[in-house]
C-alpha positions as CSV (number, residue, x, y, z in Angstrom):
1,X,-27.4,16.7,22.9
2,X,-28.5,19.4,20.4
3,X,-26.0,21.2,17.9
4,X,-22.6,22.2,19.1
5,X,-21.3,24.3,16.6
6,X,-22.2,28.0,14.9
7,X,-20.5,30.0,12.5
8,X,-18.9,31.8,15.5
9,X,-17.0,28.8,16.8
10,X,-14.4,26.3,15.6
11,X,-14.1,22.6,16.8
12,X,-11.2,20.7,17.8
13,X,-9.8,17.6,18.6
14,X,-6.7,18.2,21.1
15,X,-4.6,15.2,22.0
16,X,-2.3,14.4,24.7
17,X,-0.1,11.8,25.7
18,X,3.1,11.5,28.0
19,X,4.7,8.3,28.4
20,X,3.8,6.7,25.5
21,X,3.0,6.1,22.0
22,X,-0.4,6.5,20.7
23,X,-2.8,6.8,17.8
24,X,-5.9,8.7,17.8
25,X,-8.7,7.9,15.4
26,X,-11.7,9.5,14.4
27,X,-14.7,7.0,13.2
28,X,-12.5,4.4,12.3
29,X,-10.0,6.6,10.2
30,X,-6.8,7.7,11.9
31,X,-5.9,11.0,12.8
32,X,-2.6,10.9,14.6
33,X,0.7,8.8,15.5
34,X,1.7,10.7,18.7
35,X,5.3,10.0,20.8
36,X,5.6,11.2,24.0
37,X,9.4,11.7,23.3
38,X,8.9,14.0,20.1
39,X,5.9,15.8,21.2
40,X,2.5,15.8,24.2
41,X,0.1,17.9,22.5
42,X,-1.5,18.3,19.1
43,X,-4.5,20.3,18.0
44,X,-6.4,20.0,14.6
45,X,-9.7,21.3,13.4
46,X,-12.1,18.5,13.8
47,X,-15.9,19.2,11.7
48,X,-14.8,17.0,8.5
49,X,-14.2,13.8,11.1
50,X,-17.7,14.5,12.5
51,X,-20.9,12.4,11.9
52,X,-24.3,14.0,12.5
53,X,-25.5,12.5,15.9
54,X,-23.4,9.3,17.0
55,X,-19.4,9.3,16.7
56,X,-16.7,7.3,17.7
57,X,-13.1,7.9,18.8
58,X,-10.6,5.8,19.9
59,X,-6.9,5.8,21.2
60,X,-4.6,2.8,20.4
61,X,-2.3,3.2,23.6
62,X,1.3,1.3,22.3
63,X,0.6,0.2,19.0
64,X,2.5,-1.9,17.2
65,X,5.5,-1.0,15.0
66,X,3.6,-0.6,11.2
67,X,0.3,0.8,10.2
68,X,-1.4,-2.4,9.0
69,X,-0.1,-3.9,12.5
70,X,-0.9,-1.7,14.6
71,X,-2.8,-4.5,17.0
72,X,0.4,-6.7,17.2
73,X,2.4,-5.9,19.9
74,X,5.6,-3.8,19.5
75,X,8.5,-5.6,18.5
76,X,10.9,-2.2,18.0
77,X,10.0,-1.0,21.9
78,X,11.2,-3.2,25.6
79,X,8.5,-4.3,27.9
80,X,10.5,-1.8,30.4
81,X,10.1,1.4,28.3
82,X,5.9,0.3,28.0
83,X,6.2,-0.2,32.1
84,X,5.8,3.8,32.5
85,X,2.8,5.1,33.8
86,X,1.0,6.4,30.4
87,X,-1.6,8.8,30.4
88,X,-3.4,9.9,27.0
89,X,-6.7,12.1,26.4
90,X,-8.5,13.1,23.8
91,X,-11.1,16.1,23.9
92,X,-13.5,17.4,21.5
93,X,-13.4,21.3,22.2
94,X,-15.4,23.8,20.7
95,X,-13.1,27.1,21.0
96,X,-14.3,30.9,20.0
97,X,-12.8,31.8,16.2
98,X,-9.1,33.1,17.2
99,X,-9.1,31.2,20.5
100,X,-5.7,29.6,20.9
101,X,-5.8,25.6,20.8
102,X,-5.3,24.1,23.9
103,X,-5.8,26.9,26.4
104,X,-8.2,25.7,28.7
105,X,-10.3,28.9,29.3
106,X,-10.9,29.4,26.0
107,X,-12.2,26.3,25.2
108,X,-15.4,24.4,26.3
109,X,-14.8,20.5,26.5
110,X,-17.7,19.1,24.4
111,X,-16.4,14.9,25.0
112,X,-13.5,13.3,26.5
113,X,-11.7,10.1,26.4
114,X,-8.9,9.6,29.0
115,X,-6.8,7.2,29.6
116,X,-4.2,6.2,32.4
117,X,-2.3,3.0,33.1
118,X,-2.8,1.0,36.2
119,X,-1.4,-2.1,36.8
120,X,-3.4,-3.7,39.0
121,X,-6.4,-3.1,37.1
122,X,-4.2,-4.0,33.3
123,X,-1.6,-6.4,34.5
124,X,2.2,-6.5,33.0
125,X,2.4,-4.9,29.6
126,X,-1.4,-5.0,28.2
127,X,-0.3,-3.0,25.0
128,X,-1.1,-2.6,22.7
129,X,-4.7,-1.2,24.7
130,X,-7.5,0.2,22.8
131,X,-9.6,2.8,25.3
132,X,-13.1,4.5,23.1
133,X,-15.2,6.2,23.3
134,X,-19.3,7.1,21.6
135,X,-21.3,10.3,22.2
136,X,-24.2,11.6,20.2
137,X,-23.9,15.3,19.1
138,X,-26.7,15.5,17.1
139,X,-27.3,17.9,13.7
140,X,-23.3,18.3,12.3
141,X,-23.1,19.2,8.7
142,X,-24.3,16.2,7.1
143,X,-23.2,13.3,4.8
144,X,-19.5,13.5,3.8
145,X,-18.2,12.2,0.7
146,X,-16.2,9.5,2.3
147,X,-19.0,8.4,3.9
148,X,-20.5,7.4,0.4
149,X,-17.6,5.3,-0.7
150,X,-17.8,1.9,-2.1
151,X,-16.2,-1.0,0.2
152,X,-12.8,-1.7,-0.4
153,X,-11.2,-5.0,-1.1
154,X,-7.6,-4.4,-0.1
155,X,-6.2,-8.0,-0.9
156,X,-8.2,-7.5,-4.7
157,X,-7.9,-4.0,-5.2
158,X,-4.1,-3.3,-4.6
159,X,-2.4,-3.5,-8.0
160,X,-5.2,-0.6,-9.1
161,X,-4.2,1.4,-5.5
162,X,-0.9,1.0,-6.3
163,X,-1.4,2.4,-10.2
164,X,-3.1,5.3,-8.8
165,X,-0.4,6.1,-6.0
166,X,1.9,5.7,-8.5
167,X,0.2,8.1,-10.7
168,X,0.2,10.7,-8.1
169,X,3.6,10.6,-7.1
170,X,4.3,11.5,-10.8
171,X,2.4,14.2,-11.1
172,X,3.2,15.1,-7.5
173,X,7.0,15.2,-8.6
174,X,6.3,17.0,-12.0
175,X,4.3,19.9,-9.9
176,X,1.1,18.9,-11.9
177,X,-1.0,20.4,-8.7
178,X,-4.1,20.7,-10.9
179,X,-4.2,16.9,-12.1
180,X,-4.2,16.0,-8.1
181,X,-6.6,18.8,-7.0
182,X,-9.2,17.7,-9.7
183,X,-8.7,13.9,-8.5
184,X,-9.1,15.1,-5.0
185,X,-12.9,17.2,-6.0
186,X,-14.7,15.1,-3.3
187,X,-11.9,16.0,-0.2
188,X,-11.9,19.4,-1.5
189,X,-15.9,20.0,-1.2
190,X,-16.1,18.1,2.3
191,X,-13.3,20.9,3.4
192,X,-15.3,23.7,1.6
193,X,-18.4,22.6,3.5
194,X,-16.7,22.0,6.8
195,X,-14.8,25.1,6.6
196,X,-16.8,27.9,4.8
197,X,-14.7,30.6,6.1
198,X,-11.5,29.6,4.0
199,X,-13.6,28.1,1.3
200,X,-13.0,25.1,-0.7
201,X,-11.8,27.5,-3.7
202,X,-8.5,28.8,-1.0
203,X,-8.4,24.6,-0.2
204,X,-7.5,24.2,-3.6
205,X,-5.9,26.8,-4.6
206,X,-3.2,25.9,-1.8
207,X,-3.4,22.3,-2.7
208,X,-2.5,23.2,-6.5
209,X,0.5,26.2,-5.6
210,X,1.8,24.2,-3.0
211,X,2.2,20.8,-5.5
212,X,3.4,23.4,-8.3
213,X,6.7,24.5,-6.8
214,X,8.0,21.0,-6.9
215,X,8.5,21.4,-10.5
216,X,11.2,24.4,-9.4
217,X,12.8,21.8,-7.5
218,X,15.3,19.2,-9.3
219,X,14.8,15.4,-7.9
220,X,12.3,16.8,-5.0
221,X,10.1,14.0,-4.1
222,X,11.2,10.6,-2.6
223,X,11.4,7.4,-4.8
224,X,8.0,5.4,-5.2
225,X,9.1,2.0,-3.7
226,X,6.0,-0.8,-3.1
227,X,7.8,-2.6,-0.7
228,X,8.0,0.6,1.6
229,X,4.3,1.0,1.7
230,X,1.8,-0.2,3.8
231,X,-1.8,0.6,2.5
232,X,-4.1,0.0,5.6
233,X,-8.3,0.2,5.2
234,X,-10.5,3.1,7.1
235,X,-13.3,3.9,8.1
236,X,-15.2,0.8,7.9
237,X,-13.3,-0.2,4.9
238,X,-14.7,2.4,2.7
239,X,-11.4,4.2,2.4
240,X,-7.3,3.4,2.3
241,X,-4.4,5.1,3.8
242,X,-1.9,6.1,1.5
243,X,0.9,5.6,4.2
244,X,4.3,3.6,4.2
245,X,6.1,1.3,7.1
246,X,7.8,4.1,8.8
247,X,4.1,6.1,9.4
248,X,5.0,8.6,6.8
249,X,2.8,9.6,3.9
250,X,3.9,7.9,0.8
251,X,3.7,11.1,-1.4
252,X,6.4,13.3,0.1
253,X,9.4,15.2,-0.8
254,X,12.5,14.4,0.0
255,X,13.9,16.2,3.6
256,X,15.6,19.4,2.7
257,X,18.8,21.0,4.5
258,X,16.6,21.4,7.5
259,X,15.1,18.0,7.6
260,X,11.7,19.1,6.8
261,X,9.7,17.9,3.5
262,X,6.3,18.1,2.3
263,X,3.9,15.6,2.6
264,X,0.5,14.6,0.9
265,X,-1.2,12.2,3.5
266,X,-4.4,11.2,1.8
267,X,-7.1,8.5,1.7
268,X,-8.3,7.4,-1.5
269,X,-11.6,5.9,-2.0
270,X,-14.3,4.9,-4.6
271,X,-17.3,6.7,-5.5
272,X,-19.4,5.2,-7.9
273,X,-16.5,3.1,-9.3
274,X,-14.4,5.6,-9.5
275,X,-11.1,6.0,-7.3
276,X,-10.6,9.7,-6.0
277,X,-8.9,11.6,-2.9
278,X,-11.4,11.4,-0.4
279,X,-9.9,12.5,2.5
């Protein structure tokens, strides 16, 4: 198909599940752990996921109980609560600037993947399941930084990952937001280019006031703790999640009164040798 996007329209990705646990991904790079339990729907701007003509997505129905496991199956949840009839979706939506996210009229339904268990056509338990998806949208907004990453060798390359991390948890603790938003240059253009509205200059600026207020805060971010994490490869191997066991980012604050922290999910990757937030 031709172009689907003009300056007068936003794309999105809206995911659904009931039922069930699930994780959405995006060419190869994940996107979203979804539980029925804690919440159905989420919504998230989708042009800096996009390729120019031929994209992938995929939905990992049940996965298994870490990141870098997620094709094992479940040990933490009973065959019986997996029995239930789970449905998932994902839709690529173009939606009018302003439209509210997941309101059907607004929206127009570009691609769809959807997804419903049936067990005589799966059998007993067939988790975790991985239903896809490919479609051709033509002319996007061209290469993305990511996309230009040098491979990754996970197994060789993890004590320098690990330095890195480390690095940024410091500075992420210290409030040094400008150290961070300088490593993270490439992320920051792709989000410039994919949202020229905000800008990458407001990206950043964000990025940098949001990292400086933990220097108000005494003891803010939580400890930095190897054998929590669990670094996983994306997108083809170019680029690695920054994530630990329990799905959360491993830069984060520690939960305030009201149980909510701030988190820095990111993907680091290497562009011409050189390790950087890529996504």
């Amino acid at each position: 198909m031709g172009q689907v996007i003009n300056k007068d329209y936003m794309l999105h990705l809206d995911l659904y599940v009931k039922d069930c646990s699930a994780e959405f991904y995006a060419n190869d790079i994940p996107i979203r752990l979804m539980d029925s339990n804690q919440e159905s729907f989420h919504s998230l701007a989708a042009h800096h996921l996009l390729l120019n003509n031929l994209n992938t997505f995929k939905i990992l129905v049940w996965p298994g109980d870490t990141p870098s496991n997620v094709l094992q199956k479940s040990q933490l949840t009973s065959v019986e609560s997996r029995s239930k009839p789970a449905k998932v979706c994902l839709r690529l939506v173009k939606y009018p600037v302003g439209a509210f996210a997941g309101d059907a009229k607004d929206g127009e339904v570009i691609y769809e993947l959807n997804w419903e268990y049936d067990q005589e056509k799966y059998g007993v338990d067939p988790y975790p399941y991985i239903a896809d998806i490919k479609f051709d949208i033509g002319s996007h907004l061209g290469t993305w930084n990511w996309q230009n990453c040098d491979p990754i060798n996970l197994l060789k390359e993890l004590p320098a990952i690990t330095k890195i991390v480390k690095q940024i948890h410091n500075d992420f603790g210290k409030g040094n937001g400008k150290v961070i938003a300088d490593l993270a240059e490439p992320y920051l253009d792709d989000m410039g280019k994919a949202l020229p509205a905000y800008g990458k200059d407001e990206f950043r600026e964000d990025m940098i006031n949001d990292i400086n207020y933990n220097a108000e805060v005494e003891d803010a971010v939580d400890l930095f703790n190897p054998e929590n994490h669990d670094f996983r490869l994306a997108a083809d191997a170019k680029l690695v999640q920054i994530i630990n066991k329990d799905w959360e980012p491993t830069i984060r604050t520690k939960e305030d009164e009201g149980g909510e922290s701030y988190e820095l999910p990111l993907f680091l990757g290497k562009l011409k040798g050189r390790w950087h937030i890529v996504a």
